[in-house]
C-alpha positions as CSV (number, residue, x, y, z in Angstrom):
1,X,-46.2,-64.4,27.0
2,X,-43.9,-61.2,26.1
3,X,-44.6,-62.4,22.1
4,X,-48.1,-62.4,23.1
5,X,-48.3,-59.3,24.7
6,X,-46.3,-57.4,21.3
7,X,-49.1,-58.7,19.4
8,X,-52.0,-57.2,21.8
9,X,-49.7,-53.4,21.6
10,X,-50.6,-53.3,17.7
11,X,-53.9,-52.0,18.9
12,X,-53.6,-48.1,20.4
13,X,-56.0,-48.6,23.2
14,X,-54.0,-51.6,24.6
15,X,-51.0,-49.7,24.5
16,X,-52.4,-46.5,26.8
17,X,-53.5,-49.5,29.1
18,X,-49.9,-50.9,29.5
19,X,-48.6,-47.5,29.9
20,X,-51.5,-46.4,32.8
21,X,-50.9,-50.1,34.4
22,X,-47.1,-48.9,34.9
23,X,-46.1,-52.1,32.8
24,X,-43.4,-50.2,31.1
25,X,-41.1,-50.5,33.7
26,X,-41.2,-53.9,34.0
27,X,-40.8,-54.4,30.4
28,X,-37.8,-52.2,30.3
29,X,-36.2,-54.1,33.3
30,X,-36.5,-57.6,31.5
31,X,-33.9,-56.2,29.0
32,X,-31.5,-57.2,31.8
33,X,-31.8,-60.5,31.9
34,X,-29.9,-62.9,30.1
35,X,-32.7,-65.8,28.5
36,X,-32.4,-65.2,24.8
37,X,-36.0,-65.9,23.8
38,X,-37.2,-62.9,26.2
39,X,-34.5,-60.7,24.9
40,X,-35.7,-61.3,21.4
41,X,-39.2,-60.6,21.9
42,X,-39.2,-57.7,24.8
43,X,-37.6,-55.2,22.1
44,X,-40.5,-55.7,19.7
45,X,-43.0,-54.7,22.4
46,X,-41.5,-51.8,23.2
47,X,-41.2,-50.8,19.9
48,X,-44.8,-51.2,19.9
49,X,-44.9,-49.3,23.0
50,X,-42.8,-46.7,21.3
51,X,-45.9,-45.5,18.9
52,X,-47.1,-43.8,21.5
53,X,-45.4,-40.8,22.3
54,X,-45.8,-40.9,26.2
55,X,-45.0,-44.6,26.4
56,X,-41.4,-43.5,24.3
57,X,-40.9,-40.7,26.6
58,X,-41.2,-43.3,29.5
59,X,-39.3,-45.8,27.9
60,X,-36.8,-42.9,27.4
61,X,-36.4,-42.0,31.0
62,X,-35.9,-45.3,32.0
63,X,-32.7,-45.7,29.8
64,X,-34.6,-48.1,27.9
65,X,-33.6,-47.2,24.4
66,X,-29.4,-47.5,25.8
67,X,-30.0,-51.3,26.7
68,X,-31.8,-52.1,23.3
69,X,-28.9,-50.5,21.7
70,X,-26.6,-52.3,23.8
71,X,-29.0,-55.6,23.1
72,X,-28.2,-55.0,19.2
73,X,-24.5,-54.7,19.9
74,X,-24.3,-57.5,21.7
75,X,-25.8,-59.3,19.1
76,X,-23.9,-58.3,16.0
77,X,-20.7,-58.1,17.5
78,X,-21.3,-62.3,18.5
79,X,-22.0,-62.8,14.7
């Protein structure tokens, strides 16, 4: 579902929706857990997210960029 819902952010208008539906903060807060499919596909979306500038803001407060980078560390340092 999080796969399909990076797909629907492509489009601008869907993003504003997301953003004014408060989904952010959910997306954000699956970055905790630990299933590896979700953590794949939840940092695409929010980069989608991220195109628009409130939506980064947003994701900014919520120290959403931190766990992606600690997502990408985790990742390369299991290579």
């Amino acid at each position: 579902v999080v796969g399909a819902l990076g797909e629907c952010l492509k489009f601008e208008h869907n993003r504003s929706t997301l953003r004014r539906a408060e989904g952010i903060p959910h997306l954000v807060n699956l970055l905790n857990y630990t299933y590896p499919p979700l953590l794949e596909n939840v940092p695409m979306v929010l980069r989608e997210c991220a195109e628009d500038p409130e939506s980064m803001r947003i994701i900014e407060q919520l120290d959403g960029v931190r766990l992606i980078w600690s997502l990408l560390k985790k990742v390369a340092c299991s290579w």
